[in-house]
MARFIKOL-972005 format. One record per residue (C-alpha): chain; residue number from 1; z, x, y. Coordinates in Angstrom, 1 decimal. Example, Ala and Ser with C-alpha at 12.3 -4.5 7.8 and 13.67 -1.06 7.14 Angstrom:
BEGIN
R  chaine  num       Z       X       Y
R       A    1     7.8    12.3    -4.5
R       A    2     7.1    13.7    -1.1
***
This chain:
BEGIN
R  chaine  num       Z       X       Y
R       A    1     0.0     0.0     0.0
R       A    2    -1.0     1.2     3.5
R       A    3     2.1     0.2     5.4
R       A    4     1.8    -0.1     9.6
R       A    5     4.1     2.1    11.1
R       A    6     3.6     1.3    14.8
R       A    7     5.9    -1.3    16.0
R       A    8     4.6    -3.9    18.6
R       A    9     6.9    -4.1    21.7
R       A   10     8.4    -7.7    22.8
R       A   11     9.2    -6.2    26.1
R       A   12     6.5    -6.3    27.8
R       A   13     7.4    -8.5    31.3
R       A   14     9.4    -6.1    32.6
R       A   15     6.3    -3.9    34.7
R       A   16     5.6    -6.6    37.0
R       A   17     8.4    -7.8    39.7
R       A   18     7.5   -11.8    39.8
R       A   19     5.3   -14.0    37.7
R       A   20     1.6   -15.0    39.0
R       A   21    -1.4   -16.5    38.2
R       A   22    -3.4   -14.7    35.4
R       A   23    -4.1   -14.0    31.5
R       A   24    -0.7   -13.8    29.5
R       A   25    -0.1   -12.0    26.1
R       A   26     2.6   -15.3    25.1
R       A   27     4.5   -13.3    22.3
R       A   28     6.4   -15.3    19.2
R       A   29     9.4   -14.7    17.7
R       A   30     8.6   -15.6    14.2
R       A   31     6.1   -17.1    12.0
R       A   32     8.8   -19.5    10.6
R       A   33     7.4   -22.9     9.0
R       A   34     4.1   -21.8     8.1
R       A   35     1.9   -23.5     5.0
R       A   36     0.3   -19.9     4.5
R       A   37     1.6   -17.9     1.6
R       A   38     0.9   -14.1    -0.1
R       A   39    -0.4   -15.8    -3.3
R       A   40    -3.5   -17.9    -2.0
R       A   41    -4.9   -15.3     0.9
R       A   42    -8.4   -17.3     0.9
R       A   43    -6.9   -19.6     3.1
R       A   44    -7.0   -17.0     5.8
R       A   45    -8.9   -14.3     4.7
R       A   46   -12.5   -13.8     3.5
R       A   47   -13.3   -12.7    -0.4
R       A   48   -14.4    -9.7     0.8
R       A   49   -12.1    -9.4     2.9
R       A   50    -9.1    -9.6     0.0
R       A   51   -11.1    -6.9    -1.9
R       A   52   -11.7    -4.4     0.7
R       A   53    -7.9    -4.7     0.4
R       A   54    -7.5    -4.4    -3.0
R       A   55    -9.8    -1.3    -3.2
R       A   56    -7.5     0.5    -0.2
R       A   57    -4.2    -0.5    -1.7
R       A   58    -3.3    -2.9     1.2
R       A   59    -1.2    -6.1     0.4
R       A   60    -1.4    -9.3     2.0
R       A   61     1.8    -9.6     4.1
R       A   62     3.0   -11.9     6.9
R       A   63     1.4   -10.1     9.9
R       A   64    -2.3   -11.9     7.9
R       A   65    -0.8   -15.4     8.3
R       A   66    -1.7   -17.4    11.5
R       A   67     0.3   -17.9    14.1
R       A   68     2.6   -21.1    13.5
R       A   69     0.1   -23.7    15.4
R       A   70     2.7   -26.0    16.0
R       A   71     3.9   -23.1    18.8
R       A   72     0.4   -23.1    20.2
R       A   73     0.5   -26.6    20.5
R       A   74     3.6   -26.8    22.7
R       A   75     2.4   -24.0    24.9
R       A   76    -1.2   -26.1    25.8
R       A   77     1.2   -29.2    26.0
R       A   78     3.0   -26.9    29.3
R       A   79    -0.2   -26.2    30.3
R       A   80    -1.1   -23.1    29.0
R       A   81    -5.3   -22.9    28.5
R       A   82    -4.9   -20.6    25.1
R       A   83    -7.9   -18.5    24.6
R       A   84    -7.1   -16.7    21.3
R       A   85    -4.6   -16.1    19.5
R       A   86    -3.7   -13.2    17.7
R       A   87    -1.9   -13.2    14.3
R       A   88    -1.3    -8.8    14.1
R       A   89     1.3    -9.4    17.2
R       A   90     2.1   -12.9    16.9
R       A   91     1.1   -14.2    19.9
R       A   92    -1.2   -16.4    22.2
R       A   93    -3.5   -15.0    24.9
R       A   94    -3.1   -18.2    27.4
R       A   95    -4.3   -18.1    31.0
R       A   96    -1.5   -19.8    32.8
R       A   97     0.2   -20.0    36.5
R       A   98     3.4   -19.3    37.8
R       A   99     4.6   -23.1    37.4
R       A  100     3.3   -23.0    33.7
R       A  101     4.3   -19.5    33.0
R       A  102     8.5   -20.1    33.7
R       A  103     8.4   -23.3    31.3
R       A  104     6.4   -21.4    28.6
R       A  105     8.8   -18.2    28.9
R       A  106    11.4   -20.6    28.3
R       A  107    10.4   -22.2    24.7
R       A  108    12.8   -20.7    22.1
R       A  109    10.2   -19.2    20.5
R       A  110     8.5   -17.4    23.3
R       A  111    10.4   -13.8    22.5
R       A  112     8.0   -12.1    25.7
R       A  113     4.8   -11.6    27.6
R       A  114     2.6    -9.5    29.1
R       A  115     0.6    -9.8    32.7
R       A  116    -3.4    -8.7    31.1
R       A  117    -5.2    -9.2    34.3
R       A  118    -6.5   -12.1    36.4
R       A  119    -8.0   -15.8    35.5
R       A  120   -11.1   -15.1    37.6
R       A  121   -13.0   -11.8    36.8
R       A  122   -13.7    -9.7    39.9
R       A  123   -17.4    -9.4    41.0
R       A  124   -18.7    -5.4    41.8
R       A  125   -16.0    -4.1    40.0
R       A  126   -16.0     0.0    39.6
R       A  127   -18.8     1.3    36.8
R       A  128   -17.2     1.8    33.5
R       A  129   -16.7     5.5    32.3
R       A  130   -18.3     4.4    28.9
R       A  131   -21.3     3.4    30.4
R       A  132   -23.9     5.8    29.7
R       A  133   -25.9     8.0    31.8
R       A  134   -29.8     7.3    31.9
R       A  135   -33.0     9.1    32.4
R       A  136   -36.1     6.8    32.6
R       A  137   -39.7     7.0    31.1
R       A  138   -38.5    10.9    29.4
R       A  139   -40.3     9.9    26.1
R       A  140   -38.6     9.4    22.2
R       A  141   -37.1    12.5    20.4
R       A  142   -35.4    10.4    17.6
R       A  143   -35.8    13.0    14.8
R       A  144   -33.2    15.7    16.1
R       A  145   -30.7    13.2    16.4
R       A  146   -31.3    12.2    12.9
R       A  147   -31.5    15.4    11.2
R       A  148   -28.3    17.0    13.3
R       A  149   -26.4    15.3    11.0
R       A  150   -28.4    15.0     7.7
R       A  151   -29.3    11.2     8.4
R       A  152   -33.3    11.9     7.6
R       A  153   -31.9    13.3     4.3
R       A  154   -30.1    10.4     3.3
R       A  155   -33.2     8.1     4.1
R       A  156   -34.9    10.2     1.8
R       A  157   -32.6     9.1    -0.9
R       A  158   -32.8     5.1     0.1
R       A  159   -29.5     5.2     1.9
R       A  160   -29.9     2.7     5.0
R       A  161   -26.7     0.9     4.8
R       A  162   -27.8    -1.7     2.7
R       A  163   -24.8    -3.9     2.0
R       A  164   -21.9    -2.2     4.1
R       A  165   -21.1    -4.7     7.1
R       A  166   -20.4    -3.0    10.5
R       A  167   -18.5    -4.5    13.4
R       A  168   -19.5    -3.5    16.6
R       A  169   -17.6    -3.9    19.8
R       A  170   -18.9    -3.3    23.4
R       A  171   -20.5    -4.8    26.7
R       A  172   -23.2    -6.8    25.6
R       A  173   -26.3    -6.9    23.8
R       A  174   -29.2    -8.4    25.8
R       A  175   -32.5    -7.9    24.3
R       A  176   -31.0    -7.7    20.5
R       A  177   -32.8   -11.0    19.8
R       A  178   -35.9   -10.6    21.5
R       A  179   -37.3    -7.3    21.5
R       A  180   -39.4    -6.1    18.2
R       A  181   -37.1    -3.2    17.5
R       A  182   -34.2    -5.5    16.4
R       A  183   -36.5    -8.2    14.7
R       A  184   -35.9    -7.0    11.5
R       A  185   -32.0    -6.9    11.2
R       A  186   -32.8   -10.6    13.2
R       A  187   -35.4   -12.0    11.0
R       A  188   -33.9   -10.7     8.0
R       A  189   -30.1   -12.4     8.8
R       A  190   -28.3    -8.8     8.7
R       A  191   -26.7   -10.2    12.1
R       A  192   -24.3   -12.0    10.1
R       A  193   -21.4   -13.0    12.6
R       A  194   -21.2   -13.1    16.5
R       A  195   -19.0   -14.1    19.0
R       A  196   -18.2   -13.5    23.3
R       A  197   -14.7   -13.3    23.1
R       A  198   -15.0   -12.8    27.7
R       A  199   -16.6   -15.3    28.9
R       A  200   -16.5   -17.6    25.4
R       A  201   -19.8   -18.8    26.0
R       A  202   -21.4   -18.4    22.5
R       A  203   -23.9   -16.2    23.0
R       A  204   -23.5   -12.2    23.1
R       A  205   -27.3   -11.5    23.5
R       A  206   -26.3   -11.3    27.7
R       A  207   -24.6    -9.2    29.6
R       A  208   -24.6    -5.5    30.1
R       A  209   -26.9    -2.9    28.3
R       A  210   -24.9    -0.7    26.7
R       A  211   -23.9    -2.2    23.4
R       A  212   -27.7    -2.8    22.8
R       A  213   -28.4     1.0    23.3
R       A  214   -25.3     1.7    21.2
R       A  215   -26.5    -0.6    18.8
R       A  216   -30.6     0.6    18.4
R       A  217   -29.1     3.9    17.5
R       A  218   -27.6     2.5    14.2
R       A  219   -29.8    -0.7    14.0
R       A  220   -33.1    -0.1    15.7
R       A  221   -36.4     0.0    13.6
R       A  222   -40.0     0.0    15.3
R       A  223   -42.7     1.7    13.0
R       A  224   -43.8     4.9    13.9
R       A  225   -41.6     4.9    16.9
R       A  226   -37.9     4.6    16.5
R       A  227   -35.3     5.0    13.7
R       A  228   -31.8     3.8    13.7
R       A  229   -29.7     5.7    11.4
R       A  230   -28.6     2.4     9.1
R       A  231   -31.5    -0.1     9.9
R       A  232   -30.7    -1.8     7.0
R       A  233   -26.8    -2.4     7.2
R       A  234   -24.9    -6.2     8.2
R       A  235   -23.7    -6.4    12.0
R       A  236   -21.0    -8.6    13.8
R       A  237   -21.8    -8.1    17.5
R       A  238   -18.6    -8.9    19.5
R       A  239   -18.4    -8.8    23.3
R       A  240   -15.3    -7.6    24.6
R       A  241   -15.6    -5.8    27.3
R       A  242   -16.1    -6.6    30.7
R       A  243   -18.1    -4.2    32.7
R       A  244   -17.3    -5.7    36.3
R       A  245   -13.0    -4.6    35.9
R       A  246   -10.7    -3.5    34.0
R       A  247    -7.7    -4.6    32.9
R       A  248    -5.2    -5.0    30.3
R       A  249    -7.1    -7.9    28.8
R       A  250   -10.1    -6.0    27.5
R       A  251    -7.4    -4.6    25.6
R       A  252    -6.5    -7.8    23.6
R       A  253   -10.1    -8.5    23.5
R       A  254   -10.4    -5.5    21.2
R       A  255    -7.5    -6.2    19.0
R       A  256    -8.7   -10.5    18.6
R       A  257   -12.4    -9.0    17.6
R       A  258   -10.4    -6.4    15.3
R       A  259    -8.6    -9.4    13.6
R       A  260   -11.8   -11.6    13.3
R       A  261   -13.6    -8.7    12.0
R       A  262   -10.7    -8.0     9.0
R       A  263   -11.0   -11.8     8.4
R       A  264   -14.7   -11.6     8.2
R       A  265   -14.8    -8.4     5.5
R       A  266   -16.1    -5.9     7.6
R       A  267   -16.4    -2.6     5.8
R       A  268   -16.1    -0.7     9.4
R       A  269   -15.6    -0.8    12.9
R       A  270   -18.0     1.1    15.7
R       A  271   -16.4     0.8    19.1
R       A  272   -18.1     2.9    21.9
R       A  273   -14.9     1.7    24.5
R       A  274   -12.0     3.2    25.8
R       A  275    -9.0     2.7    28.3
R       A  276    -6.7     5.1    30.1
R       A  277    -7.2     4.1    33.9
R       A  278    -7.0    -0.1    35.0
R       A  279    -7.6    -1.6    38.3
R       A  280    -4.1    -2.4    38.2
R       A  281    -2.2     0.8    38.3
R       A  282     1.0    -0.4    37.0
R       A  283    -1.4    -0.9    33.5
R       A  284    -2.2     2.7    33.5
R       A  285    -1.0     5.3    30.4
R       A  286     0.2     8.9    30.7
R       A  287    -1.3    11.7    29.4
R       A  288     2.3    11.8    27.5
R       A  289     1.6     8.5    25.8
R       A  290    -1.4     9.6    24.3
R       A  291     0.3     9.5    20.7
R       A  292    -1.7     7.1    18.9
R       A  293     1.1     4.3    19.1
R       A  294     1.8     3.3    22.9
R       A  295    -1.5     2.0    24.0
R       A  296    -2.2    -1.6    23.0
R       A  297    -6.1    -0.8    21.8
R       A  298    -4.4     2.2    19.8
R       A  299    -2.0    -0.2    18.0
R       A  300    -4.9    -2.3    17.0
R       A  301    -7.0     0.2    16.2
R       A  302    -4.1     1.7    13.8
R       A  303    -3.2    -2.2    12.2
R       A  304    -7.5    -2.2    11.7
R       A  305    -7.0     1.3     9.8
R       A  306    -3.8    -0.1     7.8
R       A  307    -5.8    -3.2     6.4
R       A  308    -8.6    -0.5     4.8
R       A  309   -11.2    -0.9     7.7
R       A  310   -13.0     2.5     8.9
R       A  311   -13.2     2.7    12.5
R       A  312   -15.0     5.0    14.3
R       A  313   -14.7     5.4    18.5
R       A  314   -16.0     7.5    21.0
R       A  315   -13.4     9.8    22.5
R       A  316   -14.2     9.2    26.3
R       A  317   -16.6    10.9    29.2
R       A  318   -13.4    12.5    30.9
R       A  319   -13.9    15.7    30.2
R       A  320   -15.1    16.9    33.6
R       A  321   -12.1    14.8    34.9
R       A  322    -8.6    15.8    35.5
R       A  323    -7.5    13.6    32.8
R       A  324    -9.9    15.4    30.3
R       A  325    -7.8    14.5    27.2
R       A  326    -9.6    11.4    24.9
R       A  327    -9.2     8.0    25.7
R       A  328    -7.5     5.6    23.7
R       A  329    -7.8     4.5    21.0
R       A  330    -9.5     8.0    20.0
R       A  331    -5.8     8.8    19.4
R       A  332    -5.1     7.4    17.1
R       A  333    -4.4     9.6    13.5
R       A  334    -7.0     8.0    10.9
R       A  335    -9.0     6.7    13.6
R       A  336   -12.8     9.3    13.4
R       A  337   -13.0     9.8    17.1
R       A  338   -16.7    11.8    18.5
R       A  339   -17.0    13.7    20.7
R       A  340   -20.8    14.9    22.3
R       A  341   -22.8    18.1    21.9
R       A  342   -26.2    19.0    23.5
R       A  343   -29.1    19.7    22.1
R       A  344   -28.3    23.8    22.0
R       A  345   -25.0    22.7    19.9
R       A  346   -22.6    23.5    23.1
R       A  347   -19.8    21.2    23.9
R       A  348   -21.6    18.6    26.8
R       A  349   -19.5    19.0    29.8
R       A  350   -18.5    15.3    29.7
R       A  351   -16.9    15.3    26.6
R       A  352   -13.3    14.2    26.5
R       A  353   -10.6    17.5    24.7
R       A  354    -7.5    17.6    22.7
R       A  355    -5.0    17.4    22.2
R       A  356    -3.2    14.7    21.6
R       A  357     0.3    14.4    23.2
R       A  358     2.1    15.0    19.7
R       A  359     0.0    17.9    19.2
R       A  360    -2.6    16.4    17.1
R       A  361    -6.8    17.9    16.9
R       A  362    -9.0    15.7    19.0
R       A  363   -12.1    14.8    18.9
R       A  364   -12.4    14.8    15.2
R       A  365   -16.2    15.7    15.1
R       A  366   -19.2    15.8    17.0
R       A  367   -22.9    14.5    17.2
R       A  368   -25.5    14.8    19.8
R       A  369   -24.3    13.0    22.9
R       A  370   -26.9    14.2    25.7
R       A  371   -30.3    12.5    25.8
R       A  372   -29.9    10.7    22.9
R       A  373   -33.1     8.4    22.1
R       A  374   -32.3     4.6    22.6
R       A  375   -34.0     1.3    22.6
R       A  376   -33.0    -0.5    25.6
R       A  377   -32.9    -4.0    26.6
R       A  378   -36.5    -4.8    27.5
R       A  379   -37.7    -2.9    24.6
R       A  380   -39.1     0.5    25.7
R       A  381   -37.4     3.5    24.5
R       A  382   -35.6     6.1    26.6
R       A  383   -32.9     8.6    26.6
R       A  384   -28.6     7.8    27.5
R       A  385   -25.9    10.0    27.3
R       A  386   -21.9     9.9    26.6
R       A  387   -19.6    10.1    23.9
R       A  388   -20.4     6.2    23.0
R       A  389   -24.3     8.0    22.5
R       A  390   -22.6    10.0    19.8
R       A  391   -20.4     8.0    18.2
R       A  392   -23.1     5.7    16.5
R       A  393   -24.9     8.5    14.9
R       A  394   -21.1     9.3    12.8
R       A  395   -20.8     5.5    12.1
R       A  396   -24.4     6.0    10.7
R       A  397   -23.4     8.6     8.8
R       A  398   -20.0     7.2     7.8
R       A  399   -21.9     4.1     6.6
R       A  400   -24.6     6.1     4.4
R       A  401   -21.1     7.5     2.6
R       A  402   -19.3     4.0     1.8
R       A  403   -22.9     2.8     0.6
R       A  404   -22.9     6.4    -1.7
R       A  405   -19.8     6.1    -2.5
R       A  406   -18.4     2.5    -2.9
R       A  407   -15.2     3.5    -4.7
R       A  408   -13.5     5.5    -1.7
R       A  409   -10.9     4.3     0.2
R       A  410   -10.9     5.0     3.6
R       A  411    -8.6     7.8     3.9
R       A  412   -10.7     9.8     1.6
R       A  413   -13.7     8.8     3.4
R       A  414   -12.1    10.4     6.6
R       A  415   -11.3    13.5     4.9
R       A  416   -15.0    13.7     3.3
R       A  417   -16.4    13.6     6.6
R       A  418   -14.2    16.0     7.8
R       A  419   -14.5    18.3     5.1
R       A  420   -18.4    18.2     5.8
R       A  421   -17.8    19.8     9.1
R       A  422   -19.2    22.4    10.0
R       A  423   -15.8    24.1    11.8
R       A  424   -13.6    22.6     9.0
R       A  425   -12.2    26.0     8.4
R       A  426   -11.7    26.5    12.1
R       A  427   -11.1    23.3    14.4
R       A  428   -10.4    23.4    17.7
R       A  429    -9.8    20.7    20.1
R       A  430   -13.0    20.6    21.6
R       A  431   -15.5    19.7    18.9
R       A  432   -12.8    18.8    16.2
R       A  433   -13.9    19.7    12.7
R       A  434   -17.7    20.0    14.0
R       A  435   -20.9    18.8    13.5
R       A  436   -20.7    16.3    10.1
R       A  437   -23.5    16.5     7.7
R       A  438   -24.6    13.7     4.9
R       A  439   -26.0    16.4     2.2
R       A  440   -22.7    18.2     2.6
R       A  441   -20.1    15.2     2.1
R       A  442   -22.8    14.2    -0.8
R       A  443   -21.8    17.6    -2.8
R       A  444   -18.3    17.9    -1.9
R       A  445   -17.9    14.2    -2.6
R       A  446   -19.5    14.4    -6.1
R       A  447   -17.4    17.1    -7.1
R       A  448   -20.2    19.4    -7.3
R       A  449   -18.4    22.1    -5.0
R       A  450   -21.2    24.8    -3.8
R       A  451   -21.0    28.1    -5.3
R       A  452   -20.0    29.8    -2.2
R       A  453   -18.7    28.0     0.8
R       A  454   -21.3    27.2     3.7
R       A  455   -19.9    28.9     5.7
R       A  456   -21.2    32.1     4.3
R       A  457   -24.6    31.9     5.5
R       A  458   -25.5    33.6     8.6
R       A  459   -28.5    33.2    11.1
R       A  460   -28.0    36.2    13.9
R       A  461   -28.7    36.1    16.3
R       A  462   -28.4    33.0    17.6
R       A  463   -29.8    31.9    20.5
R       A  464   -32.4    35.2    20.3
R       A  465   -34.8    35.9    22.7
R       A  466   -36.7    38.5    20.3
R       A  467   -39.2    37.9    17.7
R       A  468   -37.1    37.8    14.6
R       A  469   -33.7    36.6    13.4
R       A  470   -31.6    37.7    10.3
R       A  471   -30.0    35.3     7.7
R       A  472   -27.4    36.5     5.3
R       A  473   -26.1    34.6     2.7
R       A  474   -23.0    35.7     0.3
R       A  475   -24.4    34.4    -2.5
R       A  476   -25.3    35.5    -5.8
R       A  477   -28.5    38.0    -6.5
R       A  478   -31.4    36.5    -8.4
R       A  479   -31.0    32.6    -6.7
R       A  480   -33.9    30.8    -5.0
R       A  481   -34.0    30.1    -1.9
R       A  482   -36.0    27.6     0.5
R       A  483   -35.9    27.9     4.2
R       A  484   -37.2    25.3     6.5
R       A  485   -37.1    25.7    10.2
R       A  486   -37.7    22.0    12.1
R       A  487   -38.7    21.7    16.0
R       A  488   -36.8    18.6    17.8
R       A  489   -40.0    16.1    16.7
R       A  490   -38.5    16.7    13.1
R       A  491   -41.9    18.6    12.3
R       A  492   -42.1    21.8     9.8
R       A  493   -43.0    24.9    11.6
R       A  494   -41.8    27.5     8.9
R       A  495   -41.1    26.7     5.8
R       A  496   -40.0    30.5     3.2
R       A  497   -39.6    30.1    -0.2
R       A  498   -37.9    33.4    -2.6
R       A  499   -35.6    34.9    -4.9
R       A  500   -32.4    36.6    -2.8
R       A  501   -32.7    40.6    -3.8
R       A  502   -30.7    42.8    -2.7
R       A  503   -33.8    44.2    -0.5
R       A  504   -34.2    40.9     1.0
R       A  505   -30.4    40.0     2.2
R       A  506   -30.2    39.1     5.1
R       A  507   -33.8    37.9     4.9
R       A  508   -36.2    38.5     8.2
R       A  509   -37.5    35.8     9.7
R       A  510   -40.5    36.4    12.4
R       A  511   -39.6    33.4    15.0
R       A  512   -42.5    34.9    17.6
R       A  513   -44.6    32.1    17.4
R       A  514   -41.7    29.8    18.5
R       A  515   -41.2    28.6    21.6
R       A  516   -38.5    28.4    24.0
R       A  517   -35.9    25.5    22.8
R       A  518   -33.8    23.8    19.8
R       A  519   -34.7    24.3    16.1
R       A  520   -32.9    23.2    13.0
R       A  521   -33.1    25.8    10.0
R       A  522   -32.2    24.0     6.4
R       A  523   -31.3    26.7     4.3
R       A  524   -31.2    25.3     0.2
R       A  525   -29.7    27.8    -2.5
R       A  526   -28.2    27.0    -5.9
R       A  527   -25.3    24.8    -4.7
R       A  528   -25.6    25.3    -1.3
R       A  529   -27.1    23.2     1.5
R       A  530   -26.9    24.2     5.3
R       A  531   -28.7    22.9     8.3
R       A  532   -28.2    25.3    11.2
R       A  533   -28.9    25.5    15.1
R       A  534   -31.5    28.2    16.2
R       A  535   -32.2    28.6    20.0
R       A  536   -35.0    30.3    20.9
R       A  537   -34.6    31.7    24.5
***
């Protein structure tokens, strides 16, 4: 049994002085009186949702049950309009005013609440950090993004996510149901579940941008064109953040789609979203309570984890800021937070560091996160940057794993990923554990451990601005080797094929004919697979 080891504070009115009109977190006392019960869970909870359980060791327990909805009756009955209500904490996110607040606060089984933000959403509120960064009409360059992290390989083996059910959560996603690059995961009913939890309107196919870019780069599939990295897998879209503020509320928005989501079955979580600043100060967090179990987004993120649901976040855009440190709930232990690399492999100057504030490795890994190819709302491709660029290229890869390997839990698919990176044996808290890569987690998760460890392979040097660079491999004399060196349009420029002598380690490679830029080199021995970064001044 995964057992949830962050406790849900009931104190929550005391950080503001005198009660006002707004969006209330209504917290219960107790779940007492409810007609739900352990032993017949598909009153509540989907099949597949009972044996995603079951495979992670997770019981049903109370905190699954609805909230007693004789309590949410007497709150409307005060006045309270209750938008959702969340079962994890117990509660009721009403909007209320002052008059309805004090006779609310006063039921006897009202333990607390929590100002979230206002009834009315401000209009021209500040630009979201996650938002990405674009450049216009710069052309497609989907292959590099692919291949960075072995995603063309596991196409090659039929891995598209058929069957695993991903839950994203973000701004919007206009365009999804019109534009030929979604049509097929339309058409073909892989949008399985949707729902607007901010404006409650019905229809997530509106608002802002950015969840449809995060989206293509999973989802996305125009011939000849574009390429997400699990075109085939199930999506629930959910809307939950507001783009024009921000406040507590967004928050709770994240933690109702996380319930829904666990309800529904879904095999993971992709949230591109992250909170450490509000437009109301008092809602701000510390750099100190970066620990993974003060923010509210970081609780649900860590009550997702405890119910066996992956979840993958972005780790934030502050990293040119002087916060710097990942947002929450990227701080969460369990929870796969990205960070972004460029093109040459170097850390991109946006992305949010570690640590945490208990001393804990952040981001966990990495993916291309500047100039990432997208498909955007009206259709045309083009490139967006950020940490939220990255982190859907991991969930792609994550997803390619629970498809290859059904019977892993989730804390063994974490430490597969992780054990794929390519810094696993030296982390740091700016790229994590590296750069992830399918082939790898594919060996190490069959048990067919390579030979020799990767990371004994050498291409020097690296970036060169000379006409030939050396590779080295510890490995044993007398194995075949194939080397393939890639340019960013994931075409074959060089491709050597040999026996490792003694004569030929480190093997010459002449690299004249190359132009300036990125290349991937695949090296493939006995047992050993490696994809590495050559720049060619």
């Amino acid at each position: 049994m995964v057992k949830n080891s962050i406790v849900w504070c009931c104190v929550f009115c005391a950080h503001i002085a005198f009660a006002q009109e707004g969006k209330y977190a209504v917290l219960f006392t107790d779940k007492d009186g409810t007609t739900f019960s352990t032993e017949n869970p598909l009153l509540f909870l989907s099949q597949k949702s009972i044996d995603r359980r079951v495979k992670n060791g997770v019981t049903v327990s109370e905190d699954d049950f609805p909230v007693n909805a004789d309590y949410v009756a007497q709150v409307k009955s005060l006045g309270g309009d209750v938008l959702f209500t969340s079962r994890w904490i117990n509660a009721a996110i009403v909007q209320l005013n002052e008059n309805e607040l004090n006779g609310i606060s006063l039921l006897p089984f009202v333990a607390s609440y929590e100002y979230l933000g206002p009834i009315d959403t401000p209009s021209g509120g500040r630009s979201r950090k996650i938002k990405n960064k674009k450049d216009s009409n710069l052309g497609v360059v989907n292959q590099v993004q692919l291949s960075m992290l072995g995603l063309d390989d596991m196409h090659t083996e039929n891995i598209y996510g058929q069957g695993v059910t991903v839950a994203v959560f973000d701004s919007g996603f206009p365009g999804v149901d019109k534009v030929d690059a979604f049509k097929a995961i339309i058409e073909g009913g892989r949008v399985t579940y949707t729902q607007d939890i901010i404006g409650k309107s019905g229809n997530v196919f509106q608002y802002d941008e950015h969840g449809t870019e995060v989206l293509s780069i999973m989802a996305a599939n125009q011939t000849g064109i574009f390429l997400g990295g699990i075109p085939q897998a199930l999506y629930q879209l959910y809307v939950t953040e507001d783009v024009t503020s921000e406040f507590r509320i967004e928050e709770y928005n994240w933690l109702v789609a996380a319930e829904k989501a666990d309800s529904a079955g879904v095999d993971i979580i992709h949230s591109s979203l992250g909170y450490n600043v509000f437009d109301d100060p008092a809602m701000d967090y510390t750099k100190d309570q970066l620990d993974g179990q003060t923010a509210v987004i970081s609780k649900a993120a860590h009550m997702a984890l405890s119910k066996g649901i992956f979840v993958v976040v972005s780790a934030g855009n502050d990293g040119n800021t002087s916060w710097s440190l990942v947002n929450p709930p990227a701080d969460v232990a369990g929870v796969l937070a990205v960070g972004s690399i460029t093109s040459t492999g170097s850390l991109s100057n946006f992305s949010s560091v570690g640590p945490t504030a208990d001393g804990r490795i952040k981001p966990d890994v990495v993916a291309l996160g500047s100039s990432v190819s997208v498909i955007k709302s009206n259709g045309n491709t083009g490139f967006t940057s950020g940490t939220s660029a990255a982190a859907p290229l991991i969930t792609s890869l994550v997803v390619g794993l629970i498809q290859t390997f059904p019977e892993l839990t989730v804390p063994e698919l974490y430490d597969l990923v992780i054990a794929s990176g390519s810094m696993n044996k030296n982390p740091n808290n700016q790229k994590g554990y590296g750069v992830p890569n399918y082939m790898e987690a594919k060996i190490i998760g069959s048990g067919d451990v390579p030979a020799t460890p990767t990371a004994t392979i050498y291409l020097y040097p690296n970036p060169v601005s000379g006409d030939t660079v050396k590779l080295e491999m510890d490995v044993p004399i007398g194995q075949s080797a194939t080397i393939h060196i890639y340019n960013l349009q994931g075409q074959l420029i060089l491709k050597s094929m040999g026996e490792i002598t003694y004569s030929s380690n480190p093997i010459e490679l002449d690299v004249s004919g190359l132009r300036a830029g990125l290349y991937m080199v695949k090296i493939e021995t006995e047992g050993v697979l490696r994809t590495i970064q050559l720049v060619k001044l």
